[in-house]
C-alpha positions in Angstrom: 134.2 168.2 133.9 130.6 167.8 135.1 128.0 170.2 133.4 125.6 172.1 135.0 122.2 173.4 133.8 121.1 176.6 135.5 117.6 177.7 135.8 117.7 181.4 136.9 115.5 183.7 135.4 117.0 187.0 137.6 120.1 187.7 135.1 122.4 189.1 137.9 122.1 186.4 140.1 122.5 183.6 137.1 125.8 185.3 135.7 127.0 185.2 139.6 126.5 181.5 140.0 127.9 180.6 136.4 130.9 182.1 136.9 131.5 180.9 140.3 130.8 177.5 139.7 132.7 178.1 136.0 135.4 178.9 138.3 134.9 175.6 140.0 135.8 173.9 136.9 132.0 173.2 135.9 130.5 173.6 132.8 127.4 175.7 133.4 124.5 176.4 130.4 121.8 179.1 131.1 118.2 178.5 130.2 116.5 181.2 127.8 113.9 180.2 127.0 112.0 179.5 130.4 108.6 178.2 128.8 110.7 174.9 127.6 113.0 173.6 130.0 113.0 170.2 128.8 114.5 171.2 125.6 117.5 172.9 126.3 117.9 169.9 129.3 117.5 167.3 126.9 120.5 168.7 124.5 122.9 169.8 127.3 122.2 166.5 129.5 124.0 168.1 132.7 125.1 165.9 135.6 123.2 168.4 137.9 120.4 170.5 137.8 119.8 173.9 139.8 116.3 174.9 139.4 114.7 177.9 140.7 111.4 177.8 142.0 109.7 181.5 140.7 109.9 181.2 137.0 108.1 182.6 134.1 105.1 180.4 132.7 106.0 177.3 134.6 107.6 177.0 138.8 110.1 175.3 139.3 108.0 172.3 141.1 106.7 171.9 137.7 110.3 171.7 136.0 111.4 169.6 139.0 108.4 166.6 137.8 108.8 167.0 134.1 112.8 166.4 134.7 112.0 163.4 137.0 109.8 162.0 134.5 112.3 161.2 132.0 115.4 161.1 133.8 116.9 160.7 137.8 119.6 163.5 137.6 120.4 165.1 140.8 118.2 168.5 141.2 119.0 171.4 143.5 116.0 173.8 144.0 116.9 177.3 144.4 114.3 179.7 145.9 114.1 183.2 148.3 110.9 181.0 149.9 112.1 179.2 152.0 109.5 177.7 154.2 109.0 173.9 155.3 106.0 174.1 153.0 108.0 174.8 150.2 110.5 173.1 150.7 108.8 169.7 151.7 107.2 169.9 148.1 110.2 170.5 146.6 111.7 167.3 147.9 108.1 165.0 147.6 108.4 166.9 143.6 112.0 164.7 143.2 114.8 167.0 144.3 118.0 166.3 146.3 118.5 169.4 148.1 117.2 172.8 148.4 118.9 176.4 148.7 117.4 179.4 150.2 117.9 182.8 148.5 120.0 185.0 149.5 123.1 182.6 150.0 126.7 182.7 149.9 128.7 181.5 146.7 130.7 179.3 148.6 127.7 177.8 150.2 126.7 177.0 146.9 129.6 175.2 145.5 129.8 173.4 148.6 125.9 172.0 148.0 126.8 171.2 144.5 130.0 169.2 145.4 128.1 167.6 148.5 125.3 166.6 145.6 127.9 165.3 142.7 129.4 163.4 145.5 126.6 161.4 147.0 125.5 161.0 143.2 128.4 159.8 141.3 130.5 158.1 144.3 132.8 160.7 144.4 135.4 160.6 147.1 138.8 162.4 147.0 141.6 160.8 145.7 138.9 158.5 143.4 139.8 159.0 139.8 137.0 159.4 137.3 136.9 159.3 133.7 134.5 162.1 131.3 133.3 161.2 128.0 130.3 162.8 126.0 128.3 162.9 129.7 129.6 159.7 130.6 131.4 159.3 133.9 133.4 156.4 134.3 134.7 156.0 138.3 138.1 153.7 138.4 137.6 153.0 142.1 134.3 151.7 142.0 134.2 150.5 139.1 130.9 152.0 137.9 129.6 154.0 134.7 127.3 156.5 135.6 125.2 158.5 132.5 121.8 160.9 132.7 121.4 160.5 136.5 121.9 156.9 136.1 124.1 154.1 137.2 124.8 151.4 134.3 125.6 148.1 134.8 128.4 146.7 133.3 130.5 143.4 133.5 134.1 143.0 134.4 135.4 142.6 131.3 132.8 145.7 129.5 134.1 148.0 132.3 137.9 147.5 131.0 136.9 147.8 127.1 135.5 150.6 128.0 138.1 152.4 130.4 140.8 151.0 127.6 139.3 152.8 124.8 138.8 155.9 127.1 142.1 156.3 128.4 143.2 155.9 124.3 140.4 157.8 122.6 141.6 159.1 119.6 143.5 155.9 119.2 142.5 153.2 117.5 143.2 150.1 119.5 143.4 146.4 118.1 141.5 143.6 119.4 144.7 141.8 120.1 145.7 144.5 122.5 141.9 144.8 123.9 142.0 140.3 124.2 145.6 140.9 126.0 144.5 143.5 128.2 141.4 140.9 129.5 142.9 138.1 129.5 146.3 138.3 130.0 147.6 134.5 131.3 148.3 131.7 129.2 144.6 130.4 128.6 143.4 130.2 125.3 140.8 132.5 124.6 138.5 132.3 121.6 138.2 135.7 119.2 134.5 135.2 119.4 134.7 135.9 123.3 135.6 139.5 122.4 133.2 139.7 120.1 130.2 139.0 122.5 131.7 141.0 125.0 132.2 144.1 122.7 128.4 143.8 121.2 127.0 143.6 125.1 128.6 146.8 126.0 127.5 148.2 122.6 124.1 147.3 123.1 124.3 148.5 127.1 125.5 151.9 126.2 122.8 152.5 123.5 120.1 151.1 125.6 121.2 154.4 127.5 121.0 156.8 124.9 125.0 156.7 124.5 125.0 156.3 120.5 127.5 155.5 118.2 130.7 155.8 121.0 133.2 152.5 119.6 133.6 153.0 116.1 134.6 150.1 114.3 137.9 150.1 111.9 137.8 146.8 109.7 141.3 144.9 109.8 142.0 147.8 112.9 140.6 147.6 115.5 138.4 149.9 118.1 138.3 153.5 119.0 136.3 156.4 120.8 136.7 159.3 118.9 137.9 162.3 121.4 
């Protein structure tokens, strides 16, 4: 489920578009408190952002480079201006797509799937993982967190989609070794180790804390 964060200030119209896109399957979070965007942002960490440009204390150009600043999550600006003017700033500001007030609900979702798409390789019939804002995509092979693809070796990428697809689960590091390396080789424990302590140190490097807990004498597990 990818989480949205909506930046509406006009009540009606922000109830509208959460339960549409709820409808969608989305997880959509309102703003309140429109003189601290970041905050609320920050705590939610959405896949997507829709932004509208007429806000209280601060527009939405504002919001747009204070987001970009810290992080490269897709942003859709949402405004009833819709001249080139604006809208040229709105994409020099950092955002991926604009939408011009009034508009259609399903023109909306359609933006907003066209968006997650072209942001998190997203193609039907892919098959992705979710985890804690994490999006793990089977067919390419990829990890995508904050806006942000994360590089990860062969062997990280299957520790982690092995512990996904058995969170809850703790799994040994006999079943994690035969799931690598599964031939007749010899493999030596401390390869495991190395490769276990990389992804660790990739995945908190990118803010994703304390995910594989470890159970001494047990094994590995993602909590769900």
């Amino acid at each position: 489920m990818y989480r949205i964060l909506l930046v509406e200030d006009d009540p009606v119209i922000a109830e509208q578009m959460q339960k549409h896109l709820e409808r969608w399957g989305y997880e959509v979070k309102l703003v309140e408190d429109f003189g601290d965007v970041l905050k609320p942002f920050t705590d939610f960490a959405p896949q997507l952002v829709l932004l509208d440009i007429l806000l209280p204390f601060y527009n939405g150009h504002y919001w747009c480079s204070q987001i970009r600043r810290i992080s490269q999550v897709p942003i859709i600006m949402v405004s009833s201006v819709g001249d080139n003017m604006n809208q040229v700033m709105a994409l020099q500001m950092g955002a991926d797509d604009y939408l011009t007030k009034p508009f259609g609900l399903e023109v909306l979702s359609a933006k907003v799937q066209a968006v997650l798409r072209r942001t998190y390789d997203f193609q039907p019939g892919s098959s992705l993982m979710e985890h804690r804002g994490m999006i793990l995509d089977l067919r390419e092979a990829s990890l995508h967190y904050d806006g942000r693809k994360l590089e990860l070796t062969k062997n990280e990428f299957r520790i982690l989609q092995l512990l996904l697809e058995r969170k809850g689960s703790v799994i040994s590091r006999e079943e994690i070794m035969k799931r690598l390396w599964n031939n007749d080789c010899f493999v030596d424990d401390n390869t495991l180790t190395v490769n276990m302590a990389r992804l660790r140190r990739t995945l908190e490097e990118a803010g994703i804390r304390d995910l594989i807990q470890t159970r001494k004498g047990m094994g590995y597990l993602i909590e769900a």
